[in-house]
C-alpha angles and dihedrals in degrees: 000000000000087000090055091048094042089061096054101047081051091057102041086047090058104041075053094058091042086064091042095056087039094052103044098031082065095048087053095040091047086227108178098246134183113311098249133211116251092234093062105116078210085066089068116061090181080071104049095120122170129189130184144218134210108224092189093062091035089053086038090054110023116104098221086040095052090046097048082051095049085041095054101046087049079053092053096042096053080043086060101044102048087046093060096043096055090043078055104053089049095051090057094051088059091048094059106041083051095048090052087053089059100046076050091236091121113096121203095260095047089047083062099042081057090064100047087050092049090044096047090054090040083050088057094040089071111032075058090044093053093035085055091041090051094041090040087050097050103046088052094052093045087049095045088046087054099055093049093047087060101046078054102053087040095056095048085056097045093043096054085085095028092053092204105176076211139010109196130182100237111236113195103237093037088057129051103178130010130176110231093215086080091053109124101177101115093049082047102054092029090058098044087050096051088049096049104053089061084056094050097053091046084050 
């Protein structure tokens, strides 16, 4: 979850830094722009504000977020299992065809019937193998999905009195410096919690 998260937060960083340069590169070079209500909070430069967010505390802290984690691990962990029983059973299998070879109680044509029978569970190993890894997949992207959808519809509603021009989620390596008085993790974890409680119990 936190890859596919992390690839998100960098997108949305760097489409952030795209309008920065853009807003403030036309205001240098005196380029004529858009004729722009009054009421804009972006004809004001005095009002650009931007606050962050730290996904890692906020996936750290966040109740969804805490569940899909704890979901997906218990998803790994039957994957895995059922992955090495089968491999097991297989395994076996091997071992005993080849023990009867050795005994010399294996004919040629059960020798053959013996790798049918090993194909045909290697061949469902697989087609197992690749169903668990899609619907894996998928659950994991809906979920993670989800949870984004949610920080987003949070934060309009949190920014109609806070009037940020952008809220970003801070990635070490994309920012060098940051004031923490612009953190709003805390507002950001506090509020998701207190929405989704109300969720839970209806569930």
């Amino acid at each position: 979850m936190k890859k596919e998260l992390l690839i998100w937060n960098i997108v949305l960083t760097l489409a952030v830094v795209i309008l920065l340069f853009l807003h403030f590169g036309s205001k240098k070079s005196g380029t004529a722009g858009p004729v722009k209500n009054s009421t804009d909070s972006s004809v004001h430069e005095e009002s650009f504000r931007i606050a962050y967010f730290e996904m890692d505390s906020v996936a750290a802290n966040f109740d969804l977020a805490k569940e899909l984690e704890t979901e997906l691990a218990n998803r790994e962990e039957a994957f895995n299992t059922e992955m090495n029983s089968r491999g097991k059973a297989i395994q076996q299998k091997i071992s005993y065809f080849q023990n009867l070879e050795k005994e010399g109680k294996l004919s040629q044509e059960q020798a053959e019937s013996a790798s049918r029978e090993i194909n045909g569970m290697n061949d469902e190993l697989k087609t197992r193998k690749q169903q668990l890894d899609l619907d894996y997949s998928n659950y994991k992207m809906t979920k993670t999905n989800e949870l984004k959808t949610k920080i987003e519809n949070f934060l309009k509603k949190y920014n109609q009195t806070k009037d940020y021009t952008y809220i970003v989620s801070y990635e070490q390596g994309l920012f060098y410096y940051r004031d923490t008085a612009y953190n709003i993790t805390a507002d950001l974890v506090k509020g998701l919690n207190q929405e989704y409680k109300p969720e839970k119990k209806v569930k």
